[in-house]
Structure formats: C-alpha cells, structure tokens
C-alpha positions in Angstrom: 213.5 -22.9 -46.5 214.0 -26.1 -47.9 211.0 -25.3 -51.4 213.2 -22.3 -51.9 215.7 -24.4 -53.4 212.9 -26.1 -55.9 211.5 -22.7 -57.1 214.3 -21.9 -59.6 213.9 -25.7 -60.8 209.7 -24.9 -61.4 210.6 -22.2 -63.5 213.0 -24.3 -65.5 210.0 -27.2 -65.7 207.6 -24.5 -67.1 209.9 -23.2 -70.0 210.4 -26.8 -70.9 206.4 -27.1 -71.1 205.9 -24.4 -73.6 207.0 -27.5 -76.3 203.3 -28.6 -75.6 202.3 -24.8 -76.2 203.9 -23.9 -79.4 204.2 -26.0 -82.9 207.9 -26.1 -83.9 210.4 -23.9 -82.8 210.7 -19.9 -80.9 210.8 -16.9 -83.7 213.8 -15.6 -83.6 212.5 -12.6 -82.2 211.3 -14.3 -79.1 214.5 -15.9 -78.4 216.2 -12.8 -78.4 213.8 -11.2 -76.2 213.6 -14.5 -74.0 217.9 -14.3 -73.9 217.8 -10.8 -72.9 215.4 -10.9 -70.3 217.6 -14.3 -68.6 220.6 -12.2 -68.8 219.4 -8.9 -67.1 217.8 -11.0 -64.6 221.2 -12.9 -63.7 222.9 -9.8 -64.0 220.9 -8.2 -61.7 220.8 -11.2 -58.8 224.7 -10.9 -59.4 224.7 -7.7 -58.3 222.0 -7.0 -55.7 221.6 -10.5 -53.9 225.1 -11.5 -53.8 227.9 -8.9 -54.8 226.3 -5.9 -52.2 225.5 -8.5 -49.4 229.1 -10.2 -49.5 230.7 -6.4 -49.9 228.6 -6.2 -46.4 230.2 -8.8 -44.6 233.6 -7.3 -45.6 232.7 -3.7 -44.0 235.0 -4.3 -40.8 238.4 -4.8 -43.4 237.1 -0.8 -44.4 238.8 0.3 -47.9 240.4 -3.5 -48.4 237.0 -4.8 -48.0 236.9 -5.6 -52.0 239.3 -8.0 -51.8 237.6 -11.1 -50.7 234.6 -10.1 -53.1 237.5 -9.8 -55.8 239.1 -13.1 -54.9 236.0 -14.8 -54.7 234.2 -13.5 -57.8 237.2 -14.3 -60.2 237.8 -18.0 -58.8 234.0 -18.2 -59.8 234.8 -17.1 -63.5 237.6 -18.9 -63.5 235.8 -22.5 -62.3 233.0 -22.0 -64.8 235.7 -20.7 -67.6 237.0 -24.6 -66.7 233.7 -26.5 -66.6 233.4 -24.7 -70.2 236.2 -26.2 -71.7 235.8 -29.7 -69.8 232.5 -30.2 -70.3 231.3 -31.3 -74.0 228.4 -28.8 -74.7 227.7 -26.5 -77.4 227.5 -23.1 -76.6 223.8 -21.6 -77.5 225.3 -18.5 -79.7 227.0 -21.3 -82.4 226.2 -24.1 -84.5 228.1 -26.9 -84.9 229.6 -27.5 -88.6 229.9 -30.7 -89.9 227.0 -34.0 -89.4 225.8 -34.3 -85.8 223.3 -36.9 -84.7 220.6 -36.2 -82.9 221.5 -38.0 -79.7 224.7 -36.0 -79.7 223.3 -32.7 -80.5 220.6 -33.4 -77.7 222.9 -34.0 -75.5 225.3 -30.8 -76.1 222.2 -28.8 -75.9 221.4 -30.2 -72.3 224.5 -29.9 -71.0 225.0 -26.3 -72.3 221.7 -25.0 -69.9 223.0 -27.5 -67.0 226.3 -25.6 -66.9 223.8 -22.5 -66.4 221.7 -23.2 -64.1 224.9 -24.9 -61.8 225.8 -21.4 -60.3 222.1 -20.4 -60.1 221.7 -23.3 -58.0 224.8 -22.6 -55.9 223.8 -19.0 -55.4 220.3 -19.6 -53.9 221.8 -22.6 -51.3 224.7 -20.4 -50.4 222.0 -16.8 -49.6 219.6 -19.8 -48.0 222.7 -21.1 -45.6 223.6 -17.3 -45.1 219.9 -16.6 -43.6 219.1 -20.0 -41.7 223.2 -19.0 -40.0 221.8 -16.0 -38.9 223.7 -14.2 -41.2 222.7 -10.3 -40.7 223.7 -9.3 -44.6 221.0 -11.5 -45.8 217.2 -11.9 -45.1 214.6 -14.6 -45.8 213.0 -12.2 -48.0 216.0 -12.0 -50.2 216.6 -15.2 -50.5 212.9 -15.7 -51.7 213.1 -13.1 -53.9 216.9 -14.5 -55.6 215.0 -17.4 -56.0 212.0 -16.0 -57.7 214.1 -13.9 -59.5 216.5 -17.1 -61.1 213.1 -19.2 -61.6 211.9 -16.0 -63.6 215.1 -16.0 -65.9 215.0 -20.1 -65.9 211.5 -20.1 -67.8 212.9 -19.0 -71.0 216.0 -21.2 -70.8 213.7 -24.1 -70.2 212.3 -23.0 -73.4 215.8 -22.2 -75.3 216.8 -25.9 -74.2 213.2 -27.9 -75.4 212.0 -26.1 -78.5 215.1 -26.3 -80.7 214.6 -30.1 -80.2 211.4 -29.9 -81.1 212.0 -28.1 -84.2 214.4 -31.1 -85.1 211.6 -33.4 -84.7 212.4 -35.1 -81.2 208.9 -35.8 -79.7 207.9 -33.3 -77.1 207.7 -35.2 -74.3 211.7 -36.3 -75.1 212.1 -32.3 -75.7 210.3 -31.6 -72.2 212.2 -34.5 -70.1 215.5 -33.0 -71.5 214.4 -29.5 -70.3 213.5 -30.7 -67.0 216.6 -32.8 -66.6 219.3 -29.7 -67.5 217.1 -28.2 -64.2 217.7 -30.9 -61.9 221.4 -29.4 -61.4 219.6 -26.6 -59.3 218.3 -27.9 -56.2 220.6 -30.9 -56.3 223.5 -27.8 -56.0 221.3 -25.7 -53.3 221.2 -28.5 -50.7 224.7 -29.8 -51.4 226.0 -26.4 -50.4 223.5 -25.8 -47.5 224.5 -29.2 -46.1 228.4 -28.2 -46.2 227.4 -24.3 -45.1 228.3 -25.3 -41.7 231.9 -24.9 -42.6 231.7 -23.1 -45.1 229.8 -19.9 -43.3 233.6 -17.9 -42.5 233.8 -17.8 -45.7 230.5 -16.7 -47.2 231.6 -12.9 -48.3 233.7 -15.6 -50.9 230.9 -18.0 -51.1 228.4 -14.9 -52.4 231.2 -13.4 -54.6 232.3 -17.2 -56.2 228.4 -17.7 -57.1 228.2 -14.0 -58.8 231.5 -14.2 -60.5 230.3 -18.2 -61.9 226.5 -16.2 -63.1 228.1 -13.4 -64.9 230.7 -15.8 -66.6 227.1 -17.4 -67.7 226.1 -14.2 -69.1 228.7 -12.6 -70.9 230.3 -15.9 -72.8 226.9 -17.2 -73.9 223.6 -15.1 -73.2 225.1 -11.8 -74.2 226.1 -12.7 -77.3 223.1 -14.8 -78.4 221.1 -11.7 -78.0 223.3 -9.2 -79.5 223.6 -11.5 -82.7 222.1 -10.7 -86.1 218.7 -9.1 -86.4 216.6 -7.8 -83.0 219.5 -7.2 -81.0 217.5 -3.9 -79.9 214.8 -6.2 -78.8 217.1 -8.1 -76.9 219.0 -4.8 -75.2 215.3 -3.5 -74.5 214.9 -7.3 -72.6 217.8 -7.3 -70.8 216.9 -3.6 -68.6 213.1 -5.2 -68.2 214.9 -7.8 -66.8 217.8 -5.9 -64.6 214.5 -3.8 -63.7 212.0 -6.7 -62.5 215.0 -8.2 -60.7 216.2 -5.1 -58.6 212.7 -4.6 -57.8 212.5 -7.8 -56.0 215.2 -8.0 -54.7 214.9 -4.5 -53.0 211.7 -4.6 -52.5 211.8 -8.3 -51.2 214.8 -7.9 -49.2 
C-alpha cells in the first residue's frame, strides 16, 4: 500500500524527463492535447474514485445524504481558492508582463504544478486510509487504479512544468530537478494524511469530497482554460473525453 503513494510521483518524474527527449520546447498543439488529457483524467478520479464512494458512505442519511459530499467538496475549493491567492505562483494559462528573472520565473512555474499535484496527493492517501480501515466504499483496486490514473495525468504536467524552462535555456537537468521537485508534494501529502487517517476515518465521506472539490478547483481555474485558449482548443476538448474515458475505465474496471 505504501508504493501506491509513489506512483502518481513516477509519473510526474517521467514528464519531467521528456526535457532529455525533446530539443526546446512542446508545440503548442501538444500542450493543448497534453492539458486536456490532465484535465479529463482529474475530472474523472473527481468523480468516480472519490465523489460516488463518499456519496456511498452517506446512504444511511437517505435524500440528505449530499450534504456532507456538499460541505466537504466546497471547503476543498475553497482551501485551494486560498493556497491560490497565498501562494506566489503563476498560473499556466498567463504570462507575466513586465521583466522577470529567471530564478523568479522558475520558481512561479514550480510552484504553480506543486499546488496541483497537493490535492492529487491528498486524494490517493485519503482512498489508501479508506481501504487499509476497512472501509467497504473503497477497494484496493480502486485505490490502485486513482493512483494510476493521477500518475497518467501527472506525465504531461511533469512536462508542462520542465520544457518551458528548457525553452528559456535553463539546462535540462535544472529543468528535470524542478519537475521532479513540484512532485515531491504527492507522496509527502499521501502518508501525512494516512498517518492522521486514524482520526480522521468518521469523517472520510468529507475527506473524499474535500480532495474532489480541491482537484476540480485544479481544473477549471487553470487546466481548462489553458486548453480552451487560442488555436487547437478542439484538440484539447477531443483530449479531455480520451482522458475522462481512460480514467472511468480504470477506475471501473479496477475497482
């Protein structure tokens, strides 16, 4: 149970290596398919690994059984809506106006994809606490196949994070280490919340809902738009089902 938590952070690792792969930068084509792809993938988990287990746990509350989904999905949005404005980081959709150094623009860069893969990481330690509790809405297979599914959407932001560096001329194994590092986030969040699970398991139907509500925020303030933007936004719509597709397949054939 324990390497689950590192699979989402392997994927991240291998988008970061495709600096060694390719010469300067992603085509604008592939980042749009690469974005769209991420985002029906998280979209997806959202819905099938963590919304539908945690509406589960609510069945004995019958027709108010939303509520603690509702309650927990919105303080998610809300606690990433917070991290957003906190956190100095520049959102993957814009550029910055005005002279930047490289350092600094490095750095935003980074901690743009950390802030995305935090609730990735969150969501697989909270479905791994929910199985190793004996939790009877989630399965071992379904928490494999959320963590599959993430480390499937993390290659290409591994990618989105490393090869704009590159294209600005940091070295690639700078661009790589940088790609790796926004990662780390993931399994560093997993075990923190498995660790605390113990008291935390009462509350997982909010738990499950929190870590959905913090993934969609992901998507719909800064993977959505970057895909929709300017030319190929068709390519990226096309990505995103593939995506919503590959992950629902896993997850209920997995699960």
């Amino acid at each position: 149970m324990w390497l689950i938590v590192l699979i989402p952070f392997l994927g991240t690792s291998l988008g970061a290596a495709c600096v060694f792969l390719f010469k300067n930068s992603l085509g604008e084509k592939i980042q749009r398919v690469l974005t769209g792809f991420a985002s029906g993938v998280m979209v997806a988990a959202s819905f099938f690994s963590l919304l539908l287990p945690a509406l589960d746990q609510t069945e004995e509350m019958g027709k108010l059984g939303f509520i603690p989904v509702s309650i927990g999905f919105g303080i998610g949005m809300l606690f990433l809506l917070i991290l957003d404005i906190v956190t100095p980081h520049m959102h993957l959709n814009k550029s910055e106006e005005g002279p930047i150094t490289g350092l600094k623009r490095t750095t935003k860069l980074v901690l743009a994809v950390t802030l995305h893969n935090l609730p990735e990481g969150m969501a697989v330690g909270i479905v791994c606490a929910g199985w190793m509790y004996g939790n009877s809405a989630i399965t071992f297979s379904g928490a494999l196949a959320l963590a599959l599914g993430i480390a499937i959407q993390n290659f290409p932001e591994g990618a989105i994070v490393s090869m704009p560096l590159l294209g600005e001329g940091v070295p690639k194994i700078k661009t790589f280490l940088y790609g790796v590092l926004s990662g780390v986030v993931e399994p560093i969040g997993a075990l923190l919340v498995i660790v605390a699970s113990g008291l935390l398991i009462p509350t997982m139907p909010y738990l499950l809902s929190f870590a959905a509500g913090a993934m969609i925020y992901v998507v719909v303030e800064e993977l959505i738009p970057e895909m929709s933007e300017g030319k190929h936004s068709n390519i990226g719509t096309i990505s995103f089902a593939a995506g919503f597709i590959l992950m629902m397949a896993l997850d209920v054939g997995l699960g």
